[in-house]
PAMI-289027 format. One line per 8 residues: their letters; for each residue x, y, z of C-alpha. Coordinates in nm, 2 decimals. Each point is the difference from the previous one (the first is absolute). Layout:
N
A = X Y Z  ...
This chain:
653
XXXXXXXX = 9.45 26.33 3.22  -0.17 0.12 -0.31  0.34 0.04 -0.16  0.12 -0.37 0.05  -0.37 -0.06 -0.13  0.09 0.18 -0.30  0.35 -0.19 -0.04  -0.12 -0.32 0.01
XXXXXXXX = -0.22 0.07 -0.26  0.24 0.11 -0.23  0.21 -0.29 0.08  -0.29 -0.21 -0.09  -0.07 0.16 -0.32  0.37 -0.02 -0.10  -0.01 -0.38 0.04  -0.29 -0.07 -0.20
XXXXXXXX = 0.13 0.20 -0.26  0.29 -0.21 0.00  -0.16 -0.33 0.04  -0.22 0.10 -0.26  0.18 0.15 -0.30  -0.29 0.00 -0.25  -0.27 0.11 0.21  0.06 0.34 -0.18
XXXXXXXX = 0.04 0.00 -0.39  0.31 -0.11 -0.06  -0.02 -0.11 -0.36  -0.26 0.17 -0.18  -0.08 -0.20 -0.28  -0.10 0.14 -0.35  -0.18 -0.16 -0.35  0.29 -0.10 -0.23
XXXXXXXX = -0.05 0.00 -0.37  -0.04 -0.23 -0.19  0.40 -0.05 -0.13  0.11 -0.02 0.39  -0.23 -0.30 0.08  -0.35 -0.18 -0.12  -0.15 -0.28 0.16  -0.26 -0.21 -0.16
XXXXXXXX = -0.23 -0.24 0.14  -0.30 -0.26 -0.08  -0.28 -0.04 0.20  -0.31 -0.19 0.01  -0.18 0.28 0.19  -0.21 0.29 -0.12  -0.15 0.28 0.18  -0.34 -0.07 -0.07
XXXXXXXX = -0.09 -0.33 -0.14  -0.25 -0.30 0.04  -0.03 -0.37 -0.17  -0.41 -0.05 -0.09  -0.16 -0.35 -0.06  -0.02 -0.19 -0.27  -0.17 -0.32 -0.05  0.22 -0.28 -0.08
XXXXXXXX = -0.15 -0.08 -0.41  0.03 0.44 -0.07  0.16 0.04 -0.25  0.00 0.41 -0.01  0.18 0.19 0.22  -0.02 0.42 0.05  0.35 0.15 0.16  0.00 0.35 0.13
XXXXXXXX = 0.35 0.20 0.00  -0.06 0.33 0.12  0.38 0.16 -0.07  0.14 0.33 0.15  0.30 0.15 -0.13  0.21 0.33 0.12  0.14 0.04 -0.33  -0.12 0.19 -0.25
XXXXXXXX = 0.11 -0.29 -0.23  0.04 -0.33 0.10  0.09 -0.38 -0.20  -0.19 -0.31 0.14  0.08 -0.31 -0.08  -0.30 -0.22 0.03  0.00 -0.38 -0.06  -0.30 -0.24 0.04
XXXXXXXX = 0.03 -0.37 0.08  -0.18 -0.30 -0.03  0.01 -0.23 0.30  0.05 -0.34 -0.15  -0.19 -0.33 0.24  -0.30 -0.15 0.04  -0.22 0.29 0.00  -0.17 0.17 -0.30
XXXXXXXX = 0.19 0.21 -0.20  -0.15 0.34 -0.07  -0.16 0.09 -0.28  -0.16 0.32 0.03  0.27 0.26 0.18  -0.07 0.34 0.05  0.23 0.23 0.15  -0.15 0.32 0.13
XXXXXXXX = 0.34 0.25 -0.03  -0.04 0.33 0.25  0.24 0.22 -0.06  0.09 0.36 0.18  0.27 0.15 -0.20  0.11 -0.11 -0.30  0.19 -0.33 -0.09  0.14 -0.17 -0.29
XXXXXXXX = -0.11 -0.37 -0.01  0.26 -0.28 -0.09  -0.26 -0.29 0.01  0.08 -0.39 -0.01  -0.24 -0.24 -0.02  -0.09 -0.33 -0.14  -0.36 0.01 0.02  -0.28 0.20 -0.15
XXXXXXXX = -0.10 0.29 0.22  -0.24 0.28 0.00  0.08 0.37 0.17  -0.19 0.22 0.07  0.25 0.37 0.04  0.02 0.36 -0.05  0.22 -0.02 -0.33  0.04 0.37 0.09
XXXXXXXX = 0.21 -0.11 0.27  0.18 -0.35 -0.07  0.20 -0.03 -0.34  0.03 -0.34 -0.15  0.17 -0.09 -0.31  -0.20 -0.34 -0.02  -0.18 0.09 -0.32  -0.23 -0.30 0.08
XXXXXXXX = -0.14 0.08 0.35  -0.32 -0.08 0.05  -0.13 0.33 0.27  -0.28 0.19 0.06  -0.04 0.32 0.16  0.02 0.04 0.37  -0.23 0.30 0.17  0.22 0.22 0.23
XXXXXXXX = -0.06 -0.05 0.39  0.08 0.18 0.27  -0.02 -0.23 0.30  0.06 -0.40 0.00  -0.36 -0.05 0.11  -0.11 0.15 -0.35  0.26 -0.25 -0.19  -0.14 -0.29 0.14
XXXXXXXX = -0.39 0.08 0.00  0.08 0.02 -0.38  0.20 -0.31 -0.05  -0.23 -0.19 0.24  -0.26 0.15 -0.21  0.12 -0.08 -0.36  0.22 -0.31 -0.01  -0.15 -0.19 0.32
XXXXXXXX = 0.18 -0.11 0.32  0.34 0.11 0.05  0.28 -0.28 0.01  0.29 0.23 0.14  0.01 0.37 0.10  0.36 0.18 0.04  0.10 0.36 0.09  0.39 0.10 -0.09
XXXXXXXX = 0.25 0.30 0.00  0.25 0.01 -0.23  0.05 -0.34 -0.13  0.25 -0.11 -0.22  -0.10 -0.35 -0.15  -0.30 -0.13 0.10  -0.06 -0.39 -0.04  -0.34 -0.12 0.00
XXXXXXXX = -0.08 -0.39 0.06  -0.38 -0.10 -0.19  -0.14 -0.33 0.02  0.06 -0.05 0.38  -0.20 -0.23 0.26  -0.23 0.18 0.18  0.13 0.09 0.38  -0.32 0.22 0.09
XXXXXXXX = -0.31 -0.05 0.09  -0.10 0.30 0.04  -0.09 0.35 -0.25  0.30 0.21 -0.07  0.03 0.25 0.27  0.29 0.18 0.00  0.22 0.06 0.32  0.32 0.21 0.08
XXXXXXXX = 0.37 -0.19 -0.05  -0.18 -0.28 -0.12  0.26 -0.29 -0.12  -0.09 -0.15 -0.35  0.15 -0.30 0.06  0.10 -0.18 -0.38  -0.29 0.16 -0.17  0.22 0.31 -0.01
XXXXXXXX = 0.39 0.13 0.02  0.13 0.32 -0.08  0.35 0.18 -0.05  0.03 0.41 0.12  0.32 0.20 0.10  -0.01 0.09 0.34  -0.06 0.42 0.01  0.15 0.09 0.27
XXXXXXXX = 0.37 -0.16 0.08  0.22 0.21 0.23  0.34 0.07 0.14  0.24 0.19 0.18  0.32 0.05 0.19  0.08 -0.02 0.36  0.14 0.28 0.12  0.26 -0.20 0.24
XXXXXXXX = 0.05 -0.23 -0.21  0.33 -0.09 -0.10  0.01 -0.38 -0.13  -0.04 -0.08 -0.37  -0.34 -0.20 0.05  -0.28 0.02 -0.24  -0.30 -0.15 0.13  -0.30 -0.07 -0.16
XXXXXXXX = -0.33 -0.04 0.19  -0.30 -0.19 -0.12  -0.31 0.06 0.19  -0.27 -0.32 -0.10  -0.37 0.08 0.19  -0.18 -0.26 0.09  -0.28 -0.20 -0.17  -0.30 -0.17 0.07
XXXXXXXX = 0.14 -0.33 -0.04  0.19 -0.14 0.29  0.13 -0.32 -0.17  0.41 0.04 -0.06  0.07 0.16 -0.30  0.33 0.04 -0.22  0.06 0.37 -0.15  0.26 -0.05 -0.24
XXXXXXXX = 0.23 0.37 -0.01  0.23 0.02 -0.27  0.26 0.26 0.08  0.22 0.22 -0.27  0.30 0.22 0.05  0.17 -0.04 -0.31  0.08 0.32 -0.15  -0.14 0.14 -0.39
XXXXXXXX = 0.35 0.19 0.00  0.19 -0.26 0.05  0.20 0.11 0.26  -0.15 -0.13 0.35  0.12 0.15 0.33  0.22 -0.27 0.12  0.07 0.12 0.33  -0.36 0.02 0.16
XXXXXXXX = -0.19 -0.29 0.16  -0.33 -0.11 -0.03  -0.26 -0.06 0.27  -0.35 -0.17 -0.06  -0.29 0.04 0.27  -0.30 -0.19 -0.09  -0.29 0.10 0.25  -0.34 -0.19 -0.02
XXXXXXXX = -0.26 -0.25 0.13  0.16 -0.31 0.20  -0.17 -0.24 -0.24  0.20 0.13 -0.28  0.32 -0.13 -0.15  0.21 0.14 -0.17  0.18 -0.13 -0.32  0.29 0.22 -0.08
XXXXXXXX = 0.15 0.01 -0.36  0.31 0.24 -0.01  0.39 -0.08 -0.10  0.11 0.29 0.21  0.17 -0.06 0.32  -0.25 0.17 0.29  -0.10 -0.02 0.37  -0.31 -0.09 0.07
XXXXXXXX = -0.25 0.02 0.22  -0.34 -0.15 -0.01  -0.36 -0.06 0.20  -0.07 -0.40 -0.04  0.22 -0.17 -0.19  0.23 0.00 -0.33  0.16 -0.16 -0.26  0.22 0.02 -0.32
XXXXXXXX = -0.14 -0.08 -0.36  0.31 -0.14 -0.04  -0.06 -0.22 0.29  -0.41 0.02 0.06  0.00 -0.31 0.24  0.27 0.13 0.25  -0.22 0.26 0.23  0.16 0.24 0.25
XXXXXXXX = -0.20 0.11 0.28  -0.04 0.35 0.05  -0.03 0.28 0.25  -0.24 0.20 0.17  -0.04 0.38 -0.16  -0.16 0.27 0.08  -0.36 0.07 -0.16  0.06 0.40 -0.02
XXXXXXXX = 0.18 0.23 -0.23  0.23 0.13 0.30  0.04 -0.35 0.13  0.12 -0.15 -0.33  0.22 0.31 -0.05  0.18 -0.02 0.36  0.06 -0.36 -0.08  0.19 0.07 -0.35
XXXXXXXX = 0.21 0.31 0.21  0.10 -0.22 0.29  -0.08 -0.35 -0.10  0.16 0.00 -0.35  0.18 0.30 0.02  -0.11 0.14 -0.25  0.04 0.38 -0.10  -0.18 0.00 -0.32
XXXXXXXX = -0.42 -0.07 -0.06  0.03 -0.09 -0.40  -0.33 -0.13 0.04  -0.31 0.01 0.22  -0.35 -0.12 -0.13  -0.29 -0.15 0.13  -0.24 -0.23 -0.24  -0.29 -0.21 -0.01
XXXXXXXX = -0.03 -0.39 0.05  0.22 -0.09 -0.31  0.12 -0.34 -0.13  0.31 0.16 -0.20  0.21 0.33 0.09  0.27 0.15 -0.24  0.22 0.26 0.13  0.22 0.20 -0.21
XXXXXXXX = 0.28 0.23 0.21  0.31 0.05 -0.25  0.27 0.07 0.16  0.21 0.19 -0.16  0.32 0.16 0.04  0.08 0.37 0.00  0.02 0.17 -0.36  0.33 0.13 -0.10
XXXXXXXX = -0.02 0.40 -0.11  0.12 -0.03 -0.39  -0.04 0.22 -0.26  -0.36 0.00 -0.15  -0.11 -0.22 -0.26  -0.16 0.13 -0.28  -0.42 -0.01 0.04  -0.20 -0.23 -0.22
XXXXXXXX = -0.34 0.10 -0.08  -0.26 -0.25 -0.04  -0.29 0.13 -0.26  -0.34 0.06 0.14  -0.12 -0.29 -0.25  0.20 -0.26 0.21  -0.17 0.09 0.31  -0.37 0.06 -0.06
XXXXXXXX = -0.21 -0.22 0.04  -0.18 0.03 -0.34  -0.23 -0.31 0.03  -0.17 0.17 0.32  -0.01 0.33 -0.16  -0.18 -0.14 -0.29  -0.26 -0.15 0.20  -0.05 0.35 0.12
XXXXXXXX = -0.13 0.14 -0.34  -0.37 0.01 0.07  -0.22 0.29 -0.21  -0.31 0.13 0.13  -0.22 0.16 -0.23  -0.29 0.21 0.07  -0.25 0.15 -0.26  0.22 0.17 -0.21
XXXXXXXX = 0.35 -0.10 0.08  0.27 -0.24 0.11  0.25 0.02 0.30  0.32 -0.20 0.17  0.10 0.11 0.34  0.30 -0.13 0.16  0.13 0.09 0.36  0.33 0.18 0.05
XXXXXXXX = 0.08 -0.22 0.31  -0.09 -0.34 -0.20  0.25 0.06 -0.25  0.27 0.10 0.22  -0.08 -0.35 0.18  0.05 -0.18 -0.34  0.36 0.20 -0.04  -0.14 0.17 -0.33
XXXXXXXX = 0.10 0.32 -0.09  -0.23 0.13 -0.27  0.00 0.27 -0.24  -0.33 0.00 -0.15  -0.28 -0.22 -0.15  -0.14 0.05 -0.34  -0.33 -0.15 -0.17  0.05 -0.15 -0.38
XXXXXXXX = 0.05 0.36 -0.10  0.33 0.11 0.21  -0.07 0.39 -0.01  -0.29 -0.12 0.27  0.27 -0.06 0.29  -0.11 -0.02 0.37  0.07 0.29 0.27  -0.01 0.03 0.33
XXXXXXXX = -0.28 0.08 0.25  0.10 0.02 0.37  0.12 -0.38 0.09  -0.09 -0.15 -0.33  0.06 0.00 -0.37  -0.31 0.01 -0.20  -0.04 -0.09 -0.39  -0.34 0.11 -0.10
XXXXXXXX = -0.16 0.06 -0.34  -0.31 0.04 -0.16  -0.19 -0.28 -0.28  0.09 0.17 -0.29  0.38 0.09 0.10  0.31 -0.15 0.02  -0.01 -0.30 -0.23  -0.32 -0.14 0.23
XXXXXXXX = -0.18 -0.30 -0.19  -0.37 -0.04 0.09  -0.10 -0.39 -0.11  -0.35 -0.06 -0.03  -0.10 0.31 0.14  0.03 -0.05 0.37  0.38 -0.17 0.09  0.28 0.28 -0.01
XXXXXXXX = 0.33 -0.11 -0.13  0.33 0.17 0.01  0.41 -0.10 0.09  0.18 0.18 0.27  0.33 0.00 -0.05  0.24 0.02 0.32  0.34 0.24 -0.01  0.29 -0.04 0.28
XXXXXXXX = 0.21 0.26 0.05  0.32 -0.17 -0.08  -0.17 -0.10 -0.35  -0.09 0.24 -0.31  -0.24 -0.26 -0.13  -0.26 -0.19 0.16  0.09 -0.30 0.17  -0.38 -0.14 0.07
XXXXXXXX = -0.29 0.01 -0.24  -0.38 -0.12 0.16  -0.31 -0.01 -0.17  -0.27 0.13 0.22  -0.37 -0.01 -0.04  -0.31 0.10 0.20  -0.40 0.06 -0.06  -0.16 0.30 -0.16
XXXXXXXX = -0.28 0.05 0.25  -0.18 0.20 -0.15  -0.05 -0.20 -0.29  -0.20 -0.26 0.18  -0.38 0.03 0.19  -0.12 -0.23 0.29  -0.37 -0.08 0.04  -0.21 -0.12 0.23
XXXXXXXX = -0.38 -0.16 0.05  -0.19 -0.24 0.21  -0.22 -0.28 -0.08  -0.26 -0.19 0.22  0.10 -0.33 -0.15  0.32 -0.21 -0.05  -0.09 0.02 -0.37  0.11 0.38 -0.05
XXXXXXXX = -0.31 0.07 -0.25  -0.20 0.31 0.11  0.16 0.26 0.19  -0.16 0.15 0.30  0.09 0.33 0.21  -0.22 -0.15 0.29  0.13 -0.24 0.27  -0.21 -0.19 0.28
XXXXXXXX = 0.07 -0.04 0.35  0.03 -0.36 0.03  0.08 -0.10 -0.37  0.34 -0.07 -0.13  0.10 0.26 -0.24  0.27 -0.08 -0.34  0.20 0.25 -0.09  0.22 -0.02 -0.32
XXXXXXXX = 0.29 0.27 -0.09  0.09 0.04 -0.35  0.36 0.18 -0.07  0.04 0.10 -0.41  0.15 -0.04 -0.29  0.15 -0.38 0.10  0.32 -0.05 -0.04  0.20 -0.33 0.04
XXXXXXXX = 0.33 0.17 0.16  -0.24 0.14 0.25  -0.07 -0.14 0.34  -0.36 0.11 0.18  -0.01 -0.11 0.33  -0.27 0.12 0.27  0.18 0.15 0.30  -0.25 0.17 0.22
XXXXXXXX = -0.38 0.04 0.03  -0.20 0.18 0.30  -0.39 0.12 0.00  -0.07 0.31 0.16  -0.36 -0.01 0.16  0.03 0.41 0.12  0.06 0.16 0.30  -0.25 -0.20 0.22
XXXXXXXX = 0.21 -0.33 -0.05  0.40 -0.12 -0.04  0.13 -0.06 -0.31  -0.03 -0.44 -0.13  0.34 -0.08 -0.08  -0.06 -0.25 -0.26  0.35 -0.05 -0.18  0.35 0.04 0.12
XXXXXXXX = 0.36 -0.06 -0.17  -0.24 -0.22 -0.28  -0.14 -0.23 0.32  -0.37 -0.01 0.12  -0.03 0.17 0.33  -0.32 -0.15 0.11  -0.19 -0.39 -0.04  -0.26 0.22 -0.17
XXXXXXXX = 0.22 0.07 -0.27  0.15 -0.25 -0.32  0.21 0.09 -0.26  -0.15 -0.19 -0.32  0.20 0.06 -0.33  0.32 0.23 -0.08  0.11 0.01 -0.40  0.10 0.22 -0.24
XXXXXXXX = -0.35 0.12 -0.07  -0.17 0.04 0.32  0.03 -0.04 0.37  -0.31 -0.15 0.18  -0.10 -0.04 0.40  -0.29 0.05 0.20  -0.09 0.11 0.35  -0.26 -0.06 0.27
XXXXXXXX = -0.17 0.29 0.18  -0.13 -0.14 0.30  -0.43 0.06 0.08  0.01 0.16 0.32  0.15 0.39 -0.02  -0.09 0.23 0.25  -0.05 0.28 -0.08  -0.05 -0.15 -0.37
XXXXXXXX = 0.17 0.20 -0.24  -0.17 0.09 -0.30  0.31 0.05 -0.25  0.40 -0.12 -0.01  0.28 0.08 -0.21  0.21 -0.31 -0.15  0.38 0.08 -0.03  0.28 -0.22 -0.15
XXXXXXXX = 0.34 0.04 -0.12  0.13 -0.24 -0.26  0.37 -0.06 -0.01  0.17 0.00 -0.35  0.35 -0.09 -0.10  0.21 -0.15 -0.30  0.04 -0.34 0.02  0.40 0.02 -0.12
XXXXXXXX = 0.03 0.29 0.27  -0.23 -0.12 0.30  0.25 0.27 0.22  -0.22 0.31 -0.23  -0.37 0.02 0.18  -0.27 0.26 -0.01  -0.32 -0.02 0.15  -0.29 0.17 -0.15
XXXXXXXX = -0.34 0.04 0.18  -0.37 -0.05 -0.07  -0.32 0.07 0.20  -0.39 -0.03 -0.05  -0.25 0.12 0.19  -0.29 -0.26 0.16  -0.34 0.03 0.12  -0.09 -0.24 0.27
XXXXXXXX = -0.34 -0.13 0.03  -0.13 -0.21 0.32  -0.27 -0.24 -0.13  -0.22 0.01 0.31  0.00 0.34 0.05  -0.07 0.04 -0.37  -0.32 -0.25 -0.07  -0.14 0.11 0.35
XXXXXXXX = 0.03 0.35 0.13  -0.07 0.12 0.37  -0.40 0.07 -0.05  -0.04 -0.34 -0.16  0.17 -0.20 0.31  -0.18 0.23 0.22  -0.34 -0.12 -0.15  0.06 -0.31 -0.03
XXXXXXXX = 0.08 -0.03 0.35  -0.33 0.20 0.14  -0.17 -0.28 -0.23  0.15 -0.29 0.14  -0.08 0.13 0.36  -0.38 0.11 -0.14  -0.04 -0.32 -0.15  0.12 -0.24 0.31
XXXXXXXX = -0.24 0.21 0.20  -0.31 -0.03 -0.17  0.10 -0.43 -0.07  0.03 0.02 0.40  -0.35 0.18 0.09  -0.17 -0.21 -0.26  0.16 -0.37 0.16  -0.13 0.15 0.35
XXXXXXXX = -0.37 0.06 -0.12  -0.02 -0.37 -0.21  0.13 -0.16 0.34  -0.23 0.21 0.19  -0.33 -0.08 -0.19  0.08 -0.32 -0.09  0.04 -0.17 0.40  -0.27 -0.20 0.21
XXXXXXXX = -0.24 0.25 0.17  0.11 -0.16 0.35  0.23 -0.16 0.17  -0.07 -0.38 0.06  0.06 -0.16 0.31  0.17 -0.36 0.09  -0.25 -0.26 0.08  0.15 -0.17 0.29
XXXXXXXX = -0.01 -0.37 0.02  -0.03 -0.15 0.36  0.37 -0.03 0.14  0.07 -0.42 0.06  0.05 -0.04 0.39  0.37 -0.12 -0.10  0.12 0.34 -0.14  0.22 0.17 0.23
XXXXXXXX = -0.06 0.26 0.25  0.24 0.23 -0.18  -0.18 -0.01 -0.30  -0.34 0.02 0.15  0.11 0.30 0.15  0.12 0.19 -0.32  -0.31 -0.09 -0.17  -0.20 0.20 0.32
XXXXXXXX = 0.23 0.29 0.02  -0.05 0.03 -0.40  -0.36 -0.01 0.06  -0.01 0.23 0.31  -0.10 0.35 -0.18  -0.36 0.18 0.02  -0.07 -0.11 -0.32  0.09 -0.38 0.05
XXXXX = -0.22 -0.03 0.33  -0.30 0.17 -0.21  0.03 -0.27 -0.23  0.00 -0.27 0.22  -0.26 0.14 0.18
């Protein structure tokens, strides 16, 4: 019995196995690179992303892009429009650019816009581009605190990986209502579109298989909008070579929601199989219905094998809700074994990417010299291969430090050029290894620190006359910081400023990336002279401290090289006074309250003995009238219980 138990089993398994010929991993598919096959798409839908309010006569508008890219190296193309109707066109744009990695930025636009960017990370050749520098975050929730913080509510918010083209619509009616809160796979709508290659496109071979089908698979998730849809897919086999594999078919799966339709634009002869319905560019008003297909990877699969008989997986990929789809799959016939050709070299100058490398000459100078640093692994993303560097002297030639290649000399050496005393001038000149002469030259700068001094002192009035090391709990304190010598190609800005009341209390956080940290604080004046603010300490410390220690750090950079910053600190030491406890100490309000209470008891005693020599020696009594016969019996008898004590019936007596 256990034996035919044992049969049947197997004889089970064995039909399931057959009835099932992709349970187990029949095609195991595998990334393809980037010459077998590329798809490309355009979607609407980021991965974090929101739409804020804005009142219908605004006419500013703050955009967030918060960019992540896996290369080391990346191009973006980024193109702002104005949306042309009834409603008001923008005037003040600003463009908050987050970048992690680094990008080169093609911009087009036809409208005045502000940045605000790490130029350490996004190259622009737009001489002309009006930016400012963006602080580094760490997590979204720091981004927008700050951009909330310094440019106001947030008109649109979105979070993207790897884009390609980004195309950003300005001037749109507001659709929200509500602040800009962002939420996960939100869909832009028009307000945004963007073009990215798809990273992970598959394929592989059947090991039955013995048809000559290709088929390509399209996998569309679905969206939050329900309302049909048309996904136009574009579809390319053509061949670079020029000779195509004639003998092999084509097969075209499109997977996705069942309110989408699709719009197919191909002049290759295919099979096709679709969800919802399709048409033909060609013929975009003739639609086919379609089929029902499977919704997983080893459904869709099974259904090119033994529905299409196909033997060959050119293509599997799965993308976002997109409007547009390109896929690329040459097909190409075998290559025919012939002698080599002869190798052409291409020189190193053809392929690096000089413009970005240039943008990576950025000095630092300390007290007594001045240094470039690039990364090993940065300039082998930008395809350079370099020999050396050299300043304006070229005996002073960069070497190499671990992962990087380091130019460094002193003031005084290698053709350096001090102007004014404080700004450091020199050219670096840039070697390949396929060149004997230098095929860049860049004129770098940065600040002799040690050639300027920052001072700092506090006033008690908005006037800044009479200097005082004293502040009061209570009273607003002005502070002004004074950075020397001035000079015009030198930017001051204040970046951070924090009181330290010792170890019995936190640390006041008054300043922060140039912004006021608290309603107690204002920033009053920045200029070339002098930076001015002023801070208020509230009354009511406990314990009160009795000293603080005032700490800023002012940010300075060159106005034609904002990327160059140094920060130089400066610090004062306070005394803190409390009125109160200053004009009246603790045996003074001690006294004065055993006085108050001495003084209200002697006024009571002496109110007691006026009102006690001062009353009638006796007490008089009523004289009672006769009572009329009409009064009433109630009344007559309250005036006789009244009157029924000893001492009444004495009297009447």
């Amino acid at each position: 019995m256990e034996g035919v138990f044992y049969i049947a089993m197997f004889l089970a398994a064995c039909a399931f196995s057959l009835a099932n010929p992709l349970e187990k991993a029949d095609c195991d598919l595998e990334l393809l690179d980037s010459e077998t096959g590329k798809v490309t798409y355009t979607t609407n839908q980021v991965s974090w992303g929101c739409l804020g309010q804005k009142p219908l006569n605004s006419t500013q508008e703050v955009h967030v892009l918060n960019l992540r890219f896996s290369k080391m190296v990346a191009e973006l193309e980024l193109t702002i429009q104005v949306k042309k109707g009834n409603v008001p066109q923008p005037r003040d744009v600003h463009v908050i650019l987050k970048v992690q990695g680094h990008i080169n930025l093609l911009l087009q636009t036809g409208i005045p816009v502000k940045f605000s960017l790490d130029p350490t990370k996004v190259f622009f050749k737009e001489t002309g581009l009006d930016h400012s520098p963006l602080p580094d975050f760490s997590t979204r929730e720091q981004l927008l605190n700050w951009a909330q913080t310094t440019h106001g509510d947030l008109t649109s918010y979105a979070e993207i990986e790897d884009p390609q083209s980004i195309i950003l619509h300005v001037g749109q009616a507001p659709e929200s209502e509500f602040p800009c809160i962002p939420k996960l796979n939100f869909n832009m709508g028009n307000h945004l579109t963007w073009n990215a290659v798809a990273p992970e496109v598959k394929g592989c071979r059947f090991s039955k298989g013995l048809s000559k089908k290709v088929a390509h698979i399209l996998k569309v998730t679905q969206g939050p909008a329900s309302s049909p849809q048309t996904v136009e897919v574009k579809m390319d086999l053509s061949c670079p070579l020029g000779n195509p594999a004639p003998t092999l078919e084509a097969v075209l799966i499109l997977q996705g929601p069942p309110n989408v339709n699709w719009l197919i634009d191909s002049n290759h002869t295919m099979q096709i199989g679709t969800t919802g319905e399709y048409s033909f560019k060609m013929f975009p008003d003739k639609s086919i219905p379609g089929s029902i297909l499977s919704d997983t990877l080893q459904g869709l699969l099974q259904e090119a094998q033994q529905k299409f008989n196909a033997s060959i997986i050119g293509s599997y990929v799965e993308i976002p809700p997109a409007s547009h789809i390109t896929l690329w799959a040459p097909s190409c016939a075998s290559k025919i074994e012939t002698s080599p050709s002869p190798v052409l070299t291409t020189p190193s100058i053809l392929i690096c990417h000089l413009f970005l490398l240039r943008s990576l000459l950025l000095p630092q100078c300390s007290s007594d010299s001045m240094t470039l640093m690039l990364k090993k692994d940065l300039i082998e993303a930008l395809k350079c291969n370099i020999k050396h560097l050299s300043f304006r002297d070229p005996t002073c030639q960069s070497q190499e430090k671990e992962n990087m290649l380091v130019l460094s000399s002193t003031f005084y050496e290698c053709g350096m050029d001090i102007k004014k005393g404080v700004i450091l001038n020199n050219e670096v000149a840039l070697t390949l290894t396929s060149s004997s002469v230098p095929v860049l030259t860049e004129s770098v700068e940065c600040l002799n620190i040690s050639a300027f001094s920052v001072h700092m002192d506090a006033y008690k009035s908005q006037k800044f006359l009479r200097t005082s090391s004293t502040i009061e709990l209570g009273q607003r304190v002005y502070v002004q910081v004074t950075v020397s010598p001035v000079i015009p190609e030198v930017t001051t800005n204040l970046d951070s400023c924090s009181l330290d009341l010792g170890p019995e209390a936190d640390p006041v956080e008054l300043i922060h990336d140039q912004l006021a940290k608290s309603p107690r604080v204002s920033l009053l004046t920045t200029d070339s002279k002098w930076i001015q603010f002023s801070f208020l300490l509230r009354g009511h410390m406990v314990p009160t401290p009795t000293t603080a220690i005032l700490s800023c750090n002012v940010e300075l950079m060159l106005r034609t090289m904002q990327e160059t910053k140094t920060v130089m600190k400066t610090s004062m030491k306070l005394n803190i006074s409390n009125p109160l406890a200053t004009s009246l100490g603790m045996p003074a309000v001690l006294g004065i309250t055993f006085g108050a209470f001495l003084i209200g008891a002697l006024l009571t005693a002496a109110l007691w003995y006026i009102y006690s020599h001062t009353r009638p020696p006796g007490k008089r009594q009523p004289v009672m009238a006769a009572v009329p016969a009409s009064e009433s019996s109630s009344t007559n008898h309250s005036i006789g219980s009244t009157q029924s004590t000893p001492c009444s019936t004495s009297s009447m007596a």
